[in-house]
Wavefront OBJ file of the C-alpha trace (Angstrom):
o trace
v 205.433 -19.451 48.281
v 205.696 -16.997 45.449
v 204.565 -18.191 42.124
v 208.014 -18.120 40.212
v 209.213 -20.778 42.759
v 206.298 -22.988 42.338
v 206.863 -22.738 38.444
v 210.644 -23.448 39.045
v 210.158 -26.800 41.664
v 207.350 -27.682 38.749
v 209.990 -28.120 35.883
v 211.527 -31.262 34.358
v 214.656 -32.137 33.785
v 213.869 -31.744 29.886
v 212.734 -28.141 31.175
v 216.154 -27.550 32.927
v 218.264 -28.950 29.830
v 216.138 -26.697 27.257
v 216.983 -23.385 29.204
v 220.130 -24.219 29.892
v 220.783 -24.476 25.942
v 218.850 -21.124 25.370
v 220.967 -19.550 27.827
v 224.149 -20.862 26.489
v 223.706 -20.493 23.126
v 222.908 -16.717 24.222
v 226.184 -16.240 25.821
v 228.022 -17.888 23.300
v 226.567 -16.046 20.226
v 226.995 -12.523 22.709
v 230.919 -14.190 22.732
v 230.828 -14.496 19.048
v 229.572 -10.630 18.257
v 232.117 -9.315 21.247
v 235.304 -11.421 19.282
v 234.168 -10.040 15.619
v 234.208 -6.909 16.637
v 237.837 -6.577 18.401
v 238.709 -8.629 14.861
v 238.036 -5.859 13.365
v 238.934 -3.049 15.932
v 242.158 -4.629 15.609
v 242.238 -5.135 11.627
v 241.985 -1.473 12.016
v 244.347 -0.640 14.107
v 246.716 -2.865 12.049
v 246.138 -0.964 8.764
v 245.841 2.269 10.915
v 249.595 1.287 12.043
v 250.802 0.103 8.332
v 249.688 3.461 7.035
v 251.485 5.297 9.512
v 255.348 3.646 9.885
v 254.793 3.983 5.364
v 254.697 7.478 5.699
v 256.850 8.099 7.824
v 259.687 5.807 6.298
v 258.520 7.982 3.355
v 258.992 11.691 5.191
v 261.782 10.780 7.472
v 264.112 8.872 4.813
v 266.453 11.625 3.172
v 267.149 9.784 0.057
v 263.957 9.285 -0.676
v 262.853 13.093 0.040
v 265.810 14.150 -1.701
v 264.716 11.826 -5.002
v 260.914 12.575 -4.807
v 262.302 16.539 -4.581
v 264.362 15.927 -7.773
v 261.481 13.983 -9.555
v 258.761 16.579 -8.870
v 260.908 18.963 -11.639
v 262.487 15.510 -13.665
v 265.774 17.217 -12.504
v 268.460 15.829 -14.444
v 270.749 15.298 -11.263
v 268.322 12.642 -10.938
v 269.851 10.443 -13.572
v 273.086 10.516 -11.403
v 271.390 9.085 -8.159
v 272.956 5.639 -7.493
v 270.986 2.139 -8.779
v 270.531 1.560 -5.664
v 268.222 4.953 -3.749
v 266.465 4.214 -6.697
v 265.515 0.089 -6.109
v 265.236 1.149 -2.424
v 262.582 3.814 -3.451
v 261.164 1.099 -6.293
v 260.942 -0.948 -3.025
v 258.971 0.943 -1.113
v 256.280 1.567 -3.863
v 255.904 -2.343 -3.857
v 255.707 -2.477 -0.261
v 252.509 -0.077 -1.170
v 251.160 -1.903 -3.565
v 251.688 -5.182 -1.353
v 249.647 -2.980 1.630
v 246.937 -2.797 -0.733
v 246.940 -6.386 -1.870
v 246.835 -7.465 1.243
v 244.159 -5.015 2.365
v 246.405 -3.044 4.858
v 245.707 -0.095 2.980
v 242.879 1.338 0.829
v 243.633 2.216 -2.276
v 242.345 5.643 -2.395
v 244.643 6.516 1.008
v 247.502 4.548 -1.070
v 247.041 6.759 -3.913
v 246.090 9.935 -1.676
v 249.039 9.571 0.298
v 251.779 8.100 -2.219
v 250.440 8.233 -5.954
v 251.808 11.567 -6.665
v 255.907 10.646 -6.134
v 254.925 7.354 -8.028
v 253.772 9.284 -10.585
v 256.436 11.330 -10.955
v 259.303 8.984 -10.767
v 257.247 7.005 -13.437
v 257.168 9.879 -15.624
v 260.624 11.235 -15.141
v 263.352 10.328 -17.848
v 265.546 11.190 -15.049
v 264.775 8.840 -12.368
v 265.159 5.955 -15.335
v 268.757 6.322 -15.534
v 270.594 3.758 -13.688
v 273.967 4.852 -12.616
v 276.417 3.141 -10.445
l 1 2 3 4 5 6 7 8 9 10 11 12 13 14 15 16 17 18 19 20 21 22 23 24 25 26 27 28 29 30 31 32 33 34 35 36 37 38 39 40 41 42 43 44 45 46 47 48 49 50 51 52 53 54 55 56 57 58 59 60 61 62 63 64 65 66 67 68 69 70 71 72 73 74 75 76 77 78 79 80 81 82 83 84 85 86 87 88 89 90 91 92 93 94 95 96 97 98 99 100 101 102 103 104 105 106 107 108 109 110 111 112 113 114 115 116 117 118 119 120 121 122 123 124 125 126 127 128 129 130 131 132
């Protein structure tokens, strides 16, 4: 008889019970690691996803390219863009910020990405106009 099965026929039931918790707790904090990190794969691909549908409600929407065109220059055709392009576009910028409240989006990539037509409908006279 080997020596590994004489040690194992010569434990206790206190023996048993004390590697059976090792090995348990083991698996379960190998569980825990495994489920933090698809958290945060998946926090990722969340903000990854956020990021993406933004920009392209951003480049695919023509009355938003057609006011962020107008504000790059403060065009004064601007001014005569209806109330409501501009709340929709007013919108979007607070669905931006709210990204980056919430931590969907960095604030850099925010900025990076969407910062410059904030800017410049913040600065144009234009784009403050509210028509009807």
């Amino acid at each position: 008889m080997s020596s590994f099965v004489r040690m194992v026929k010569s434990l206790t039931l206190g023996q048993y019970k004390d590697i059976a918790t090792v090995l348990a707790t083991v698996v379960a904090l190998a569980t825990l690691v495994v489920g933090v990190r698809e958290y945060e794969r998946q926090g990722a691909q969340k903000r990854a996803e956020y990021f993406a549908q933004m920009r392209v409600r951003m480049k695919e929407n023509n009355t938003f390219k057609e006011i962020f065109a107008l504000a790059e220059a403060d065009d004064s055709r601007l001014a005569e863009i209806p109330f409501k392009d501009k709340r929709d576009v007013l919108g979007f910028f607070d669905e931006i910020a709210i990204g980056i409240e919430s931590g969907l989006i960095r604030p850099e990539v925010a900025h990076y990405m969407f910062g410059y037509y904030a800017i410049r409908c913040g600065e144009s006279k234009n784009f403050l106009v509210w028509s009807q």
